[in-house]
PyMOL Python script that loads the backbone (N, CA, C, O; Angstrom):
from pymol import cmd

cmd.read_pdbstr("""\
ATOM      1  N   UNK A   1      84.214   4.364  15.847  1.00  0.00           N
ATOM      2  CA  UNK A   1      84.236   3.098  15.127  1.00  0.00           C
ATOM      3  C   UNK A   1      84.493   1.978  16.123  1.00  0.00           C
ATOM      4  O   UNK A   1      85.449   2.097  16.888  1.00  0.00           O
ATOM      5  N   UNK A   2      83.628   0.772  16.183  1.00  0.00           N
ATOM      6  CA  UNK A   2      83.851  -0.328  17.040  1.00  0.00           C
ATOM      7  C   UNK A   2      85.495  -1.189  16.938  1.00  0.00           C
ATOM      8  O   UNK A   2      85.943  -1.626  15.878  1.00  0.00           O
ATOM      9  N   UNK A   3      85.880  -1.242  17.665  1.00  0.00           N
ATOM     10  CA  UNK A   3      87.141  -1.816  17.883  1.00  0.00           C
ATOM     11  C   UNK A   3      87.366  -3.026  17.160  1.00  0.00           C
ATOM     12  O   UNK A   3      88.428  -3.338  16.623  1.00  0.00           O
ATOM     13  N   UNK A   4      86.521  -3.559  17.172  1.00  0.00           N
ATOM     14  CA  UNK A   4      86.919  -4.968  16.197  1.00  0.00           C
ATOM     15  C   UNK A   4      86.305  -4.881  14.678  1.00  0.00           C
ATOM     16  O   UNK A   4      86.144  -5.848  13.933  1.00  0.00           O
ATOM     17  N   UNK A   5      85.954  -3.319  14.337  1.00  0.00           N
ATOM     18  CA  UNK A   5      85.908  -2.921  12.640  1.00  0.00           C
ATOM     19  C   UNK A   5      86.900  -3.339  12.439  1.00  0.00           C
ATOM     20  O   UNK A   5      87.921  -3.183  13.109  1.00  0.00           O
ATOM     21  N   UNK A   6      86.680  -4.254  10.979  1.00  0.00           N
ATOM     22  CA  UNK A   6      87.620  -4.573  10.350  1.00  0.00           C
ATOM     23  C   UNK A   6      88.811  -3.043   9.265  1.00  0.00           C
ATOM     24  O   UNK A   6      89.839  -3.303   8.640  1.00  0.00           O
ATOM     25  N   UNK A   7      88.383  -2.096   9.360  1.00  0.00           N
ATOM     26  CA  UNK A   7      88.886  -1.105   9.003  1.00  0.00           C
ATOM     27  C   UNK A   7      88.857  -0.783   7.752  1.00  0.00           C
ATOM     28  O   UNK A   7      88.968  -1.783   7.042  1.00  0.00           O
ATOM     29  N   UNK A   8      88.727   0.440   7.026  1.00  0.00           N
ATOM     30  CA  UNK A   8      88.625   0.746   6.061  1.00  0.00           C
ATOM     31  C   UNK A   8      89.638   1.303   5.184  1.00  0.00           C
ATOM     32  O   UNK A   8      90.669   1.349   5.854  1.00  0.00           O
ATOM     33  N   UNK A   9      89.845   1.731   4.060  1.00  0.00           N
ATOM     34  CA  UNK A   9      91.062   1.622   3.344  1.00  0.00           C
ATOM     35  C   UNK A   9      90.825   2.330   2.091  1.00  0.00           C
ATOM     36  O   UNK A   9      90.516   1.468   1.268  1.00  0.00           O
ATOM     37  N   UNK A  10      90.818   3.814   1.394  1.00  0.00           N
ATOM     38  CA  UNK A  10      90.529   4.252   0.603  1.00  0.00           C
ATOM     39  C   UNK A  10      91.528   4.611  -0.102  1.00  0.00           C
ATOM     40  O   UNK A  10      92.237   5.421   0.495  1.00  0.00           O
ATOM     41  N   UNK A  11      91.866   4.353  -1.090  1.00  0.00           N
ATOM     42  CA  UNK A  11      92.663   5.149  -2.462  1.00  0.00           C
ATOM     43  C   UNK A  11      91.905   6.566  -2.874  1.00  0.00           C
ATOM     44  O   UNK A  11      90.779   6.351  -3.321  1.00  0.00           O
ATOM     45  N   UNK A  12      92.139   7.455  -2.842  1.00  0.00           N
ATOM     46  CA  UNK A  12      91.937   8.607  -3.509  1.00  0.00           C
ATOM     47  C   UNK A  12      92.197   9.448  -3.917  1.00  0.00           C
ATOM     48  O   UNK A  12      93.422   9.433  -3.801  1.00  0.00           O
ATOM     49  N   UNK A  13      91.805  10.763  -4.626  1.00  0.00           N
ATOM     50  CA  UNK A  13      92.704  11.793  -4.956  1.00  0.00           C
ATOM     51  C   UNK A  13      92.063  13.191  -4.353  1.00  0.00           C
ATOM     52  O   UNK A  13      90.854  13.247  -4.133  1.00  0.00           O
ATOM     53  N   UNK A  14      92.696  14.013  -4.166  1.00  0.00           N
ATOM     54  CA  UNK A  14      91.939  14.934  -3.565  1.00  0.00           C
ATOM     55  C   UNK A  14      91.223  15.697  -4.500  1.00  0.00           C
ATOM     56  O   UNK A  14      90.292  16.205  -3.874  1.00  0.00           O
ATOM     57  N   UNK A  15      91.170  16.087  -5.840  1.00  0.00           N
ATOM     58  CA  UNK A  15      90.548  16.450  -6.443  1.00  0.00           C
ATOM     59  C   UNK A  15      88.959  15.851  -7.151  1.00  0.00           C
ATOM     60  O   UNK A  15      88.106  16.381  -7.863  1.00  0.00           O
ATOM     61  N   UNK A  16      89.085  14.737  -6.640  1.00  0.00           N
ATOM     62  CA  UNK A  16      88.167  13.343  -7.369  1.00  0.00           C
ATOM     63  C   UNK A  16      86.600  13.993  -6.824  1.00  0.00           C
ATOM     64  O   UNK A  16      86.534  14.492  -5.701  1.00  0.00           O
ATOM     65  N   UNK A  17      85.971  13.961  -7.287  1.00  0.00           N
ATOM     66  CA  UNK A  17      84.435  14.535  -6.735  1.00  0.00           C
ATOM     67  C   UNK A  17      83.771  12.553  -6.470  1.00  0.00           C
ATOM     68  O   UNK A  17      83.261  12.309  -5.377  1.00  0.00           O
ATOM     69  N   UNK A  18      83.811  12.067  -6.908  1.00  0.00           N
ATOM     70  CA  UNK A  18      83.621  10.811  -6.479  1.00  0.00           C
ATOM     71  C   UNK A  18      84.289  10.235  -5.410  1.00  0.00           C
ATOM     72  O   UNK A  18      83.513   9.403  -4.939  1.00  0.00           O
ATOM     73  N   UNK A  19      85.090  10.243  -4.925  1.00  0.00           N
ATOM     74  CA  UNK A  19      86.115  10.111  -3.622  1.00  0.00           C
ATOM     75  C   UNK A  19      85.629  11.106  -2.503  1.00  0.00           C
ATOM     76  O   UNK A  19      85.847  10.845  -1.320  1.00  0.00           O
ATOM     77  N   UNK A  20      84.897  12.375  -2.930  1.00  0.00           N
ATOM     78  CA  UNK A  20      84.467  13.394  -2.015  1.00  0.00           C
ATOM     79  C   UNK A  20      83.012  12.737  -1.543  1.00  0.00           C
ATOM     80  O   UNK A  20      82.723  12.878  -0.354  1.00  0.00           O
ATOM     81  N   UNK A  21      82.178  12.101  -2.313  1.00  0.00           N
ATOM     82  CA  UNK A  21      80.980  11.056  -2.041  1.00  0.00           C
ATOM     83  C   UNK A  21      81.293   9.888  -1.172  1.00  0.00           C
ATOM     84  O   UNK A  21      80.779   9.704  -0.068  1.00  0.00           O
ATOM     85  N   UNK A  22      82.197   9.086  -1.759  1.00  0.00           N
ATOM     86  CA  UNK A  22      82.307   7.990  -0.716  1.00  0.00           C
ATOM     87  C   UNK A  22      82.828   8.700   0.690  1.00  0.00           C
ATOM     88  O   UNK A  22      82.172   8.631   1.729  1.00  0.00           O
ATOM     89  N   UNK A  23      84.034   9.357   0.586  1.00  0.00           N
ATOM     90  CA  UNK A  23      83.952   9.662   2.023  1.00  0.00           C
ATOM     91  C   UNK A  23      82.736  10.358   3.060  1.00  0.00           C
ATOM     92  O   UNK A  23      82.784  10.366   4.290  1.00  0.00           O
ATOM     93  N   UNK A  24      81.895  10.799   2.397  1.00  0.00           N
ATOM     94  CA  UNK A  24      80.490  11.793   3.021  1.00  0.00           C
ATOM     95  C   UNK A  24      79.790  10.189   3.372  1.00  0.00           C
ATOM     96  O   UNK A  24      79.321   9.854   4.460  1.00  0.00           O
ATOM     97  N   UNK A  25      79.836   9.718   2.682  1.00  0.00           N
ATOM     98  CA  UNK A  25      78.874   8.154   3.222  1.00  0.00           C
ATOM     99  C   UNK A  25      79.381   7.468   4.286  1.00  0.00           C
ATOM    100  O   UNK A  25      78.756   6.861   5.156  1.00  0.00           O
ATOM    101  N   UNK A  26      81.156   7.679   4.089  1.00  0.00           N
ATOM    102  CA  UNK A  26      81.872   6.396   5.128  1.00  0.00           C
ATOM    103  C   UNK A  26      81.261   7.504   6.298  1.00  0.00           C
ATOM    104  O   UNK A  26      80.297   7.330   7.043  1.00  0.00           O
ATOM    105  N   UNK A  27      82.073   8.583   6.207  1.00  0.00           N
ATOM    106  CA  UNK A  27      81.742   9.470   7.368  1.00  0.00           C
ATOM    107  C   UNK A  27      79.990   9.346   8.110  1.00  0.00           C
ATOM    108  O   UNK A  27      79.484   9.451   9.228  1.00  0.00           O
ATOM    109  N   UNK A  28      79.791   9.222   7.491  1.00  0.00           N
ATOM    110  CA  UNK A  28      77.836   9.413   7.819  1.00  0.00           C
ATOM    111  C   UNK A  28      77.472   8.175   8.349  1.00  0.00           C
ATOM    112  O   UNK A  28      76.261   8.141   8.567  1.00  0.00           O
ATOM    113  N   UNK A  29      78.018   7.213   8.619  1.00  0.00           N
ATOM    114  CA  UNK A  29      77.808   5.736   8.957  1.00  0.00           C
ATOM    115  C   UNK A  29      79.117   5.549  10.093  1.00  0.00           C
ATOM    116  O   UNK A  29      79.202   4.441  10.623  1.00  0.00           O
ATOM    117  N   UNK A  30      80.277   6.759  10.527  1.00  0.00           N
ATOM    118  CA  UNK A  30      80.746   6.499  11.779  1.00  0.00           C
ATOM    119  C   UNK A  30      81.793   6.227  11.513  1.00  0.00           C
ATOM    120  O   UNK A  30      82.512   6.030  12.492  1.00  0.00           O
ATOM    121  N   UNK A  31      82.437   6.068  10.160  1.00  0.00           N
ATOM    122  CA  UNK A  31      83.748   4.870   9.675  1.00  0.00           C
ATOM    123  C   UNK A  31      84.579   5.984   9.474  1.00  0.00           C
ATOM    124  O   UNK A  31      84.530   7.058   8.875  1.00  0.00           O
ATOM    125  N   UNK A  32      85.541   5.211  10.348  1.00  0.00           N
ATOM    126  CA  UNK A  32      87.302   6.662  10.580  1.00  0.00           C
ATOM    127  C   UNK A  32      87.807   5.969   9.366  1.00  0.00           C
ATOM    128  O   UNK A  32      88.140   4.852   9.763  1.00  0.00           O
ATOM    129  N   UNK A  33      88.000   6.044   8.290  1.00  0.00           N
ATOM    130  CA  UNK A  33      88.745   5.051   7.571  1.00  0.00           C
ATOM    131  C   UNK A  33      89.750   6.142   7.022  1.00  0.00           C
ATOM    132  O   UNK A  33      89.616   7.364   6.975  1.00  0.00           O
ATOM    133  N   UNK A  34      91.139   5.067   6.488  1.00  0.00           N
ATOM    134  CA  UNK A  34      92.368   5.436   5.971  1.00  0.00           C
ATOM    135  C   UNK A  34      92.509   6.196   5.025  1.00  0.00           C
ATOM    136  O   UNK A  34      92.623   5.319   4.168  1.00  0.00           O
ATOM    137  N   UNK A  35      92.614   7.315   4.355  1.00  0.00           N
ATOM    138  CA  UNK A  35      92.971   7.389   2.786  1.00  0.00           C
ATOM    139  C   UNK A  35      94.305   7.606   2.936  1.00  0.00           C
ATOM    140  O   UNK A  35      95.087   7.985   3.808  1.00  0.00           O
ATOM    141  N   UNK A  36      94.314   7.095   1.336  1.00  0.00           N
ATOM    142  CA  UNK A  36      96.015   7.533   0.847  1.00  0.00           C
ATOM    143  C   UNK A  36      95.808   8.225  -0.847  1.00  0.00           C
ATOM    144  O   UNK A  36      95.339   7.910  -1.940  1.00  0.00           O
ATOM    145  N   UNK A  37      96.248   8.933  -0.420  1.00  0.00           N
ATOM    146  CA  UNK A  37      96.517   9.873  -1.918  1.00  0.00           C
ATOM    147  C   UNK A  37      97.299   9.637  -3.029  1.00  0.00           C
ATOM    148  O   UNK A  37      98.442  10.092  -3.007  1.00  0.00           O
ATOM    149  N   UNK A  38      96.822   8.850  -4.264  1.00  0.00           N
ATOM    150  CA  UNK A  38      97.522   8.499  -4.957  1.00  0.00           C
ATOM    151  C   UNK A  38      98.260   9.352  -5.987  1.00  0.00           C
ATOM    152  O   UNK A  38      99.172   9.059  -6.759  1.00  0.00           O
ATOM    153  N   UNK A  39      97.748  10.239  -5.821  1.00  0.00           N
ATOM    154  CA  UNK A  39      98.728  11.505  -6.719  1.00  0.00           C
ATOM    155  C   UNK A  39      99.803  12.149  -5.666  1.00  0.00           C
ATOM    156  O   UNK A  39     100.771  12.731  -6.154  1.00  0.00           O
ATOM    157  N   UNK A  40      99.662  12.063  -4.085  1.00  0.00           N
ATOM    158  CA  UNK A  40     101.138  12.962  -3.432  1.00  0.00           C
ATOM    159  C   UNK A  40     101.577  11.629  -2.611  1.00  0.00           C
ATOM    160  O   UNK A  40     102.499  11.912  -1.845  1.00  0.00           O
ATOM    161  N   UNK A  41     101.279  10.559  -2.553  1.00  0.00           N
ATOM    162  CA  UNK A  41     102.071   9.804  -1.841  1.00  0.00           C
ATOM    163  C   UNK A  41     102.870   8.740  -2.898  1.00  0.00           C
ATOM    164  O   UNK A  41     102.461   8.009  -3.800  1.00  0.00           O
ATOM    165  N   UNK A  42     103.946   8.964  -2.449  1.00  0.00           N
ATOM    166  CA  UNK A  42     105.286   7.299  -3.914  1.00  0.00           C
ATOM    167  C   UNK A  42     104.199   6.381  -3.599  1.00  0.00           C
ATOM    168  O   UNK A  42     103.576   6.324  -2.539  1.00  0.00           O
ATOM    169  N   UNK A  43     104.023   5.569  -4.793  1.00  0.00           N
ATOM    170  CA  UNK A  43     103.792   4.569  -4.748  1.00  0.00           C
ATOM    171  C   UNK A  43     102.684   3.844  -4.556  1.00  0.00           C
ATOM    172  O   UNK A  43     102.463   2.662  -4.820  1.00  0.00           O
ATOM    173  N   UNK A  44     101.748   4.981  -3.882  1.00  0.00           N
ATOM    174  CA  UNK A  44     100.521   4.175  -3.267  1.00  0.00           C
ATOM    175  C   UNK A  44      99.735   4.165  -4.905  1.00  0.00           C
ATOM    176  O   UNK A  44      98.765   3.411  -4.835  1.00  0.00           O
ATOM    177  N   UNK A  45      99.847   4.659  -6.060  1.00  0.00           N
ATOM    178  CA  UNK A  45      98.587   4.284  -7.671  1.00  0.00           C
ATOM    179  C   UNK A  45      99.549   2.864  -7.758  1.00  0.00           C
ATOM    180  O   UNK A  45      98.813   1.892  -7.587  1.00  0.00           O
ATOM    181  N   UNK A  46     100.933   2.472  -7.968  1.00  0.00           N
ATOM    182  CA  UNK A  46     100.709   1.194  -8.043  1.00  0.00           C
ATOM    183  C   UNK A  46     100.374   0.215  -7.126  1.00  0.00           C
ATOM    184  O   UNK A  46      99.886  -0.841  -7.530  1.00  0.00           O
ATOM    185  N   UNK A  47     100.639   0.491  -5.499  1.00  0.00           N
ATOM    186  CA  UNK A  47     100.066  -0.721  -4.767  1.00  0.00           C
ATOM    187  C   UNK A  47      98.139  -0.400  -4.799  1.00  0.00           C
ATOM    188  O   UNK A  47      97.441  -1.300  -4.332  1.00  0.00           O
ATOM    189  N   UNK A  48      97.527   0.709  -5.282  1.00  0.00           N
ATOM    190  CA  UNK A  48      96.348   0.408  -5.724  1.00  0.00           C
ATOM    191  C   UNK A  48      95.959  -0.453  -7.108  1.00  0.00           C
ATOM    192  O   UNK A  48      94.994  -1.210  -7.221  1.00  0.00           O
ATOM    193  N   UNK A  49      97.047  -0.116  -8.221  1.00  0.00           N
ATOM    194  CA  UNK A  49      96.629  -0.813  -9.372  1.00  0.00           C
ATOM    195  C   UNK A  49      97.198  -2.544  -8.867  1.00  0.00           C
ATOM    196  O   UNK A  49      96.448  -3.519  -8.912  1.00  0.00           O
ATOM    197  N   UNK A  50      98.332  -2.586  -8.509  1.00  0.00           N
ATOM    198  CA  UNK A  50      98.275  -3.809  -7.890  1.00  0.00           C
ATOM    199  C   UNK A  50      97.046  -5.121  -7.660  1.00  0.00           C
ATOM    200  O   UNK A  50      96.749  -6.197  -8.180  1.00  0.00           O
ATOM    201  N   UNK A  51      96.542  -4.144  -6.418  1.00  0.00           N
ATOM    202  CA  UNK A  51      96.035  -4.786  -5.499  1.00  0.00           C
ATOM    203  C   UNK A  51      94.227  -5.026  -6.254  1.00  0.00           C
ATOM    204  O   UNK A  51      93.407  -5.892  -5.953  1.00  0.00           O
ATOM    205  N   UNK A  52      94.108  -3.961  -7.223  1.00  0.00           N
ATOM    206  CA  UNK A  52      92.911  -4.146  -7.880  1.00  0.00           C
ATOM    207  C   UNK A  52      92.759  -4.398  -9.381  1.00  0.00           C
ATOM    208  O   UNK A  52      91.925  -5.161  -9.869  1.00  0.00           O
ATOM    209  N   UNK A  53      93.465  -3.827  -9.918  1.00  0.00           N
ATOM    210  CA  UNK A  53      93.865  -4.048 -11.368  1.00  0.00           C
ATOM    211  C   UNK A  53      93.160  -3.047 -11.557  1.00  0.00           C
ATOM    212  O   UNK A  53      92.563  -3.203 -12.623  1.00  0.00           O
ATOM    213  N   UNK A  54      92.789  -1.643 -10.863  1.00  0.00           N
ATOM    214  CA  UNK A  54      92.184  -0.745 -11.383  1.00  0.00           C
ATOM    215  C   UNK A  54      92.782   0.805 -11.606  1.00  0.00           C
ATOM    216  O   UNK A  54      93.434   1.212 -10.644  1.00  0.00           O
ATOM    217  N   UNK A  55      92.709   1.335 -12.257  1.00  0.00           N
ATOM    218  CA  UNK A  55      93.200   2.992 -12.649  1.00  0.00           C
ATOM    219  C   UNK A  55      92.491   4.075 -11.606  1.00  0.00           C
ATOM    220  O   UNK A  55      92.996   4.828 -10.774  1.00  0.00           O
ATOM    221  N   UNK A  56      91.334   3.880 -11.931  1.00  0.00           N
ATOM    222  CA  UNK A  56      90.501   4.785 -11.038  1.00  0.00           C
ATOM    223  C   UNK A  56      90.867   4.919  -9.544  1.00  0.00           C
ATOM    224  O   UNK A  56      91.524   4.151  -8.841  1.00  0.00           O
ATOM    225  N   UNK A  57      90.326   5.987  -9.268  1.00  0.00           N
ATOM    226  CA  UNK A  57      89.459   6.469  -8.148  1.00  0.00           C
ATOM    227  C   UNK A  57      88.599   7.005  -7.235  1.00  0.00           C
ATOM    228  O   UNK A  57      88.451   8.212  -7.422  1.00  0.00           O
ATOM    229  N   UNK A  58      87.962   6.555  -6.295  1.00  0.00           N
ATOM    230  CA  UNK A  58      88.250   6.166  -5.068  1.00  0.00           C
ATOM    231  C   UNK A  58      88.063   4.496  -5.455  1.00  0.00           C
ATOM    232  O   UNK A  58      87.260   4.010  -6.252  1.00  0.00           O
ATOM    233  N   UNK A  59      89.109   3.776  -4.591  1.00  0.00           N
ATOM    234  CA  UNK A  59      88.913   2.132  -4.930  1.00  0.00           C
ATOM    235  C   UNK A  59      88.872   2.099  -3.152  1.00  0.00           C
ATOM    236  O   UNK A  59      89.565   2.899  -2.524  1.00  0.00           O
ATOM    237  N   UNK A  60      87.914   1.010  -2.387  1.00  0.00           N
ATOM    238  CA  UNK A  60      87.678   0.931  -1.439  1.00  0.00           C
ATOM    239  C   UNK A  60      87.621   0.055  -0.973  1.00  0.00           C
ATOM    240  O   UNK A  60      86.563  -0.513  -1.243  1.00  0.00           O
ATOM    241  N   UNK A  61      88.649  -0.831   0.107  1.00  0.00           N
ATOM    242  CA  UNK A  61      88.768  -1.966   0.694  1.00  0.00           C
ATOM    243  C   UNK A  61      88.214  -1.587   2.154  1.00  0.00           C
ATOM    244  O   UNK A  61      88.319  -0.535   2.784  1.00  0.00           O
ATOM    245  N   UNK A  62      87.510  -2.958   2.521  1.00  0.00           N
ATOM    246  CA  UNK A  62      87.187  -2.865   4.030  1.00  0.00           C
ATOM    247  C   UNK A  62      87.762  -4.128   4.728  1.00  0.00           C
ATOM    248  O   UNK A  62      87.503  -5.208   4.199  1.00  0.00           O
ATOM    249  N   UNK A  63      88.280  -4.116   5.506  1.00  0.00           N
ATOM    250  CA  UNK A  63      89.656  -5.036   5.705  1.00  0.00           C
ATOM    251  C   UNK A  63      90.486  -5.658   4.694  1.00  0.00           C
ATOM    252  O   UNK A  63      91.551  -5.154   4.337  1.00  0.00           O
ATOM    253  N   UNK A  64      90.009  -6.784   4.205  1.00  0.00           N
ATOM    254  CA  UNK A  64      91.248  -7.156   3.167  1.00  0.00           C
ATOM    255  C   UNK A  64      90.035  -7.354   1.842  1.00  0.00           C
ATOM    256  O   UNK A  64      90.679  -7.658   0.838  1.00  0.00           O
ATOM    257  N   UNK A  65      88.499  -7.283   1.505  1.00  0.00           N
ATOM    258  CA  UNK A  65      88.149  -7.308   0.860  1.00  0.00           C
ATOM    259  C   UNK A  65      87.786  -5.975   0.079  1.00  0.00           C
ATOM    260  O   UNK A  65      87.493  -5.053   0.840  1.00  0.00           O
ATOM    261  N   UNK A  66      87.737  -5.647  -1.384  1.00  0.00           N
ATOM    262  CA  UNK A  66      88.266  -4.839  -2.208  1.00  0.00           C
ATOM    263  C   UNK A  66      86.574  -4.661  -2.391  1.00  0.00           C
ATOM    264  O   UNK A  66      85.964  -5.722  -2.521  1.00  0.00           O
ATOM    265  N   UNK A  67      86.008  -3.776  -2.405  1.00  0.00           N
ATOM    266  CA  UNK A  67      84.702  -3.162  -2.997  1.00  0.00           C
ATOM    267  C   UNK A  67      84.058  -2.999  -3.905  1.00  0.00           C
ATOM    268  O   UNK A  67      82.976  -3.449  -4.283  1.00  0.00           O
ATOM    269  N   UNK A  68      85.330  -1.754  -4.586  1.00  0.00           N
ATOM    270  CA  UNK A  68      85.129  -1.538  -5.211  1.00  0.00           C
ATOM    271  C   UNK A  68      85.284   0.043  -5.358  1.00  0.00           C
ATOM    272  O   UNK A  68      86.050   0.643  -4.603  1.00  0.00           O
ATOM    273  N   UNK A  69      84.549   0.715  -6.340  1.00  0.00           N
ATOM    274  CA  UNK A  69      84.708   2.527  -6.260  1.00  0.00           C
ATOM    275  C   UNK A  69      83.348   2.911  -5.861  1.00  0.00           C
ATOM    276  O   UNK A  69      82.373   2.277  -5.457  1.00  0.00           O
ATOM    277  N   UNK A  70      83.531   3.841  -6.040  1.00  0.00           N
ATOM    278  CA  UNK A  70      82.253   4.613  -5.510  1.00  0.00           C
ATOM    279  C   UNK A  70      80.906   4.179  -5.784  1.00  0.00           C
ATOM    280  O   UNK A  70      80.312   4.082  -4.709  1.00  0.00           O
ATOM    281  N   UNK A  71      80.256   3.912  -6.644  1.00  0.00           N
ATOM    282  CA  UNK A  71      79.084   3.069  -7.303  1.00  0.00           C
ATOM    283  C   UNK A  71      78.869   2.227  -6.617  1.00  0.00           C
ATOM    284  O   UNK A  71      77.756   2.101  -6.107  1.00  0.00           O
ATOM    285  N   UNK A  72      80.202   1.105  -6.313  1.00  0.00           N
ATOM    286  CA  UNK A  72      80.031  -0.083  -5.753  1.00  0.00           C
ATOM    287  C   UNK A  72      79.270  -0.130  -4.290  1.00  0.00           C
ATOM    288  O   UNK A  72      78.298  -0.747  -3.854  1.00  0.00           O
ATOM    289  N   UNK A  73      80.432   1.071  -3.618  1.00  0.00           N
ATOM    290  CA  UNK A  73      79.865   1.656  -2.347  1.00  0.00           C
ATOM    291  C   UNK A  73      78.437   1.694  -2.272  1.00  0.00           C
ATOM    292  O   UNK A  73      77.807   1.018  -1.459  1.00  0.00           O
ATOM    293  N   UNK A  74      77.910   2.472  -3.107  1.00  0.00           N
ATOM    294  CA  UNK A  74      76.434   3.089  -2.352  1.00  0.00           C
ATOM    295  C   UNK A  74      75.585   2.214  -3.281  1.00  0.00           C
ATOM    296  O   UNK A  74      74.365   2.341  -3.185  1.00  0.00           O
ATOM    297  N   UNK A  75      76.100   1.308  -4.203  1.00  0.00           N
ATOM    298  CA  UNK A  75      75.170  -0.564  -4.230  1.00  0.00           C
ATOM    299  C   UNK A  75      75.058  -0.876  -2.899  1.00  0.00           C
ATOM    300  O   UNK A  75      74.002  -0.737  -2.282  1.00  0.00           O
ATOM    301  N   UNK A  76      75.952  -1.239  -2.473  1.00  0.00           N
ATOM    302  CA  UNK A  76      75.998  -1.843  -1.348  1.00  0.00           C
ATOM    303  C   UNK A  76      74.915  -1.251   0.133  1.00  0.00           C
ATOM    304  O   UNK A  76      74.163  -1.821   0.924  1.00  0.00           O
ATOM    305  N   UNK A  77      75.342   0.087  -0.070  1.00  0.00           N
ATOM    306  CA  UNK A  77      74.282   0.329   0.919  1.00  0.00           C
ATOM    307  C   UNK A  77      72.873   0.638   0.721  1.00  0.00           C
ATOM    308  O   UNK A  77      71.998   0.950   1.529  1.00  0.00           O
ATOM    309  N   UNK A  78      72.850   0.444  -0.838  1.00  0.00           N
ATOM    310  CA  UNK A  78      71.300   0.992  -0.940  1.00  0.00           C
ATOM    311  C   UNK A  78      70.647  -0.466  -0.556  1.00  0.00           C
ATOM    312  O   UNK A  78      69.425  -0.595  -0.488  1.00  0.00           O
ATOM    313  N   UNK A  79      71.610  -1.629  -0.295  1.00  0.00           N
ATOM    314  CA  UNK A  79      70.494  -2.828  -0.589  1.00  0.00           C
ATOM    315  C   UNK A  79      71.022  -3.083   0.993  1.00  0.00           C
ATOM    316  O   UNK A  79      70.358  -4.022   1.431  1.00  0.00           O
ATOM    317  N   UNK A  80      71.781  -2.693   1.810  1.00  0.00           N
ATOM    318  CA  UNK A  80      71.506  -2.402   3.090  1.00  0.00           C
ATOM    319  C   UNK A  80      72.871  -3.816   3.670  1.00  0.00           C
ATOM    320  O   UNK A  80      73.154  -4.123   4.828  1.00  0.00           O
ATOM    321  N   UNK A  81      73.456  -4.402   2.346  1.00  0.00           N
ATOM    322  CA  UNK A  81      74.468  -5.049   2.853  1.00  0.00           C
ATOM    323  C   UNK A  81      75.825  -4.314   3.331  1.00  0.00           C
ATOM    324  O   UNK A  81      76.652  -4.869   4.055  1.00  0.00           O
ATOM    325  N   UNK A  82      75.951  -3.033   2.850  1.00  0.00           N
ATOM    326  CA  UNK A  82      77.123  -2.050   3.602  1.00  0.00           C
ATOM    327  C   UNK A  82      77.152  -1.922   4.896  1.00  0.00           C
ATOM    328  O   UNK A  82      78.244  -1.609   5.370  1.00  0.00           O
ATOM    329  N   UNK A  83      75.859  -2.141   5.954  1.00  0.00           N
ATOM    330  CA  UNK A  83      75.957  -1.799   6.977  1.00  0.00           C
ATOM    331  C   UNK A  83      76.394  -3.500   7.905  1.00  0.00           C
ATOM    332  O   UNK A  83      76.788  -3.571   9.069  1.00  0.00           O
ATOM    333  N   UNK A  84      76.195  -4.515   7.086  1.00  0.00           N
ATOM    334  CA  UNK A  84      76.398  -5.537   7.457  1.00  0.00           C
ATOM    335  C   UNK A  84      77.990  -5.887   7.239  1.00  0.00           C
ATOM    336  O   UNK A  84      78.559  -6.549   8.107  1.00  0.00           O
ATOM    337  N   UNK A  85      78.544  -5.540   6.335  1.00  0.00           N
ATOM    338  CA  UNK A  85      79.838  -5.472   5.849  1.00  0.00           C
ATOM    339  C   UNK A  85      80.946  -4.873   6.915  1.00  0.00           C
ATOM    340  O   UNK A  85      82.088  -5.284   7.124  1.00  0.00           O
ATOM    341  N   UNK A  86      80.315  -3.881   7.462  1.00  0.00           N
ATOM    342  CA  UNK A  86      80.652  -3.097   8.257  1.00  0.00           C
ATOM    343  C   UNK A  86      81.027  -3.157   9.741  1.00  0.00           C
ATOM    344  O   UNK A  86      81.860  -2.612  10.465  1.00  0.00           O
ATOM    345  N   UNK A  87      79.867  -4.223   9.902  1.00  0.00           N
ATOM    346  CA  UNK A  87      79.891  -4.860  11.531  1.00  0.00           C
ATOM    347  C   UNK A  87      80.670  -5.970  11.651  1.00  0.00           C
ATOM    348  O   UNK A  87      80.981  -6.383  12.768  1.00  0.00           O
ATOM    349  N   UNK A  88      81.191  -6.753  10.202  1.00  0.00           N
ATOM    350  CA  UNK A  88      81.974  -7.791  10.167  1.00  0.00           C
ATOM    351  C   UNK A  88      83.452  -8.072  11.353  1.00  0.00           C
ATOM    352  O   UNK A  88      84.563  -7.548  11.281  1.00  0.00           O
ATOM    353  N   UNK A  89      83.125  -8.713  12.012  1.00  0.00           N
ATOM    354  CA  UNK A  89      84.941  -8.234  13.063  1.00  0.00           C
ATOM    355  C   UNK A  89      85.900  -8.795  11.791  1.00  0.00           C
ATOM    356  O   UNK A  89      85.725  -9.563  10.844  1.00  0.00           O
ATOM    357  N   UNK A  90      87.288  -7.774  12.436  1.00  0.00           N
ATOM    358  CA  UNK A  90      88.451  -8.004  12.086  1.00  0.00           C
ATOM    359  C   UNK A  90      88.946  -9.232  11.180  1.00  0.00           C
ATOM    360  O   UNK A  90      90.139  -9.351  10.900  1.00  0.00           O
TER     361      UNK A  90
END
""", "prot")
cmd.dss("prot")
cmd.show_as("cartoon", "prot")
cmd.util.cbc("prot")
cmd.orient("prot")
């Protein structure tokens, strides 16, 4: 991942088959990104519902802007703005 990626940031659960998709995409495009497990780590479902007002998961921030879940994800890259999103610096 280029050094001045703004970095990636996943909420997920390990059981989620949708969370198992977005990561096969981040992965497939080069992106080391973060997860945090909202079912074994304190705290991290409310600083996700927080931060999105959402229940679900995978919810996916790429630096400080919020994505969205999985759907949103592969919108984004089917219309080819994910890869632009991506190169954004820090």
């Amino acid at each position: 991942m280029n050094e001045a990626h703004p970095g990636v940031l996943v909420y997920h659960s390990n059981w989620c088959g949708y969370c198992a998709r977005a990561r096969r995409l981040l992965e497939s495009k080069g992106v080391e990104a973060r997860f945090r497990d909202v079912d074994m780590e304190p705290g991290a479902r409310d600083e996700m519902l927080e931060l999105t007002g959402r229940r679900t998961v995978p919810q996916i921030f790429v630096g400080s802007r919020h994505i969205g879940g999985c759907d949103e994800l592969f919108e984004l890259d089917q219309s080819g703005e994910l890869d632009r999103i991506l190169q954004e610096p820090a």
